[in-house]
C-alpha positions in Angstrom: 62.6 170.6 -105.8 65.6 171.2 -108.4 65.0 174.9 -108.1 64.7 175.3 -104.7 67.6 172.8 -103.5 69.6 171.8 -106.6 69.7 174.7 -108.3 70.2 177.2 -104.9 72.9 175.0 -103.5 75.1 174.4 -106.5 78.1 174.2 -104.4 76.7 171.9 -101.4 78.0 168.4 -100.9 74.8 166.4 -101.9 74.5 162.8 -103.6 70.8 162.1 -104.8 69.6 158.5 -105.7 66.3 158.7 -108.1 64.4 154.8 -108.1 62.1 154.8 -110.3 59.3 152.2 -109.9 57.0 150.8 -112.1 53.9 151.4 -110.2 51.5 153.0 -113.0 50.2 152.2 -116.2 52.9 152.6 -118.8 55.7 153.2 -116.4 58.5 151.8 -118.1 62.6 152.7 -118.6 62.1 154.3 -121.6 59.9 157.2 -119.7 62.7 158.2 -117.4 62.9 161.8 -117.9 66.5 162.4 -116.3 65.8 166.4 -117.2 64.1 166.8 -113.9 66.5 166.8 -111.6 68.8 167.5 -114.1 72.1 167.8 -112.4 75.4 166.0 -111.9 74.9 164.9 -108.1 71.7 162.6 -109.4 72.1 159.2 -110.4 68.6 157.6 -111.5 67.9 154.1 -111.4 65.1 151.4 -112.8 63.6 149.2 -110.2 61.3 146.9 -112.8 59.8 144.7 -110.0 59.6 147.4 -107.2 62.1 145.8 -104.9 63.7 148.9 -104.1 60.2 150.2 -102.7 58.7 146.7 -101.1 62.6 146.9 -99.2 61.6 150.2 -97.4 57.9 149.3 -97.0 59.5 146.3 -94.8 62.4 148.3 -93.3 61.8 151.8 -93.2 57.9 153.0 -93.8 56.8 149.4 -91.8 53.8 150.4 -93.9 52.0 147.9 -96.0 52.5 147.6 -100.1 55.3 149.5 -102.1 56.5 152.7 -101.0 56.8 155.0 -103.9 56.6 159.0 -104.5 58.3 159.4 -101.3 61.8 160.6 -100.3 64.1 160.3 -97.7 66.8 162.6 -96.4 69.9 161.6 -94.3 73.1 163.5 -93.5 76.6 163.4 -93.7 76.6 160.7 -90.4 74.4 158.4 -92.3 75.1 154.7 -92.8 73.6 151.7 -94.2 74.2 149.2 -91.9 70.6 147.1 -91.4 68.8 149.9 -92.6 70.0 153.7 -93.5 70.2 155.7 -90.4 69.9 158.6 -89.2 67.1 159.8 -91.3 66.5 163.2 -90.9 63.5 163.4 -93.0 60.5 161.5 -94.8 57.5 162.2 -96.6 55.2 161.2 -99.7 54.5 162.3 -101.8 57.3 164.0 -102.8 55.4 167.2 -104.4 52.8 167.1 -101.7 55.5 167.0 -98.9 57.6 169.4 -100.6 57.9 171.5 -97.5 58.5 169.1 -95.6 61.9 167.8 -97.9 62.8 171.2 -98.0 63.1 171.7 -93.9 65.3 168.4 -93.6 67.1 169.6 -96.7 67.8 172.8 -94.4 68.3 170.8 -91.3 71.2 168.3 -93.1 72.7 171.6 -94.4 72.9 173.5 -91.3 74.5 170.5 -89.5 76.9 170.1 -92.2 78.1 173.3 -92.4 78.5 173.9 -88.7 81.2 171.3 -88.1 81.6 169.4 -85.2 80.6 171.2 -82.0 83.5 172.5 -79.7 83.4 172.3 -75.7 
């Protein structure tokens, strides 16, 4: 997805939070590669007991065990009150529900750049 949002919308207003979980063998800190999504607007993090992902299994997904590979998309309205809202878009895994990322990408992007609607 760096080439078809990051790298296409160089000049759009986005902040992207990367968790990284240990959820397979040899997951670890050290195996953070930070060169694929490569750009300013991404900060990456290390979540070494998963709490991150148990937090939006509960709160979120309501799905049982540890969400992970997934992503979710709010826009410029969003706030983190109880939980993050309005999401705008969800899906795991990320690479499988690519298309789907890419459609609330365009949704958050359209509503941003259309301003607030005039009567």
């Amino acid at each position: 997805m760096h080439s078809e949002i990051l790298e296409k919308n160089r000049s759009a207003r986005l902040k992207v939070f990367v968790v990284w979980l240990p959820m397979l063998p040899g997951d670890s800190r050290q195996m953070i590669d930070q060169r694929v999504l490569a750009d300013p607007r991404v900060t990456y993090y290390w979540d070494p007991k998963a709490r991150m992902g148990e937090w939006f299994s509960s709160h979120v997904t309501h799905q049982p065990g540890t969400t992970w590979d997934a992503f979710f998309m709010y826009g410029q309205q969003a706030r983190w009150n109880s939980v993050p809202g309005p999401l705008v878009g969800s899906g795991s895994s990320v690479m499988g529900s690519s298309g789907d990322l890419l459609a609330a990408f365009e949704r958050v992007r359209a509503a941003s750049s259309s301003g607030p609607a005039s009567a």
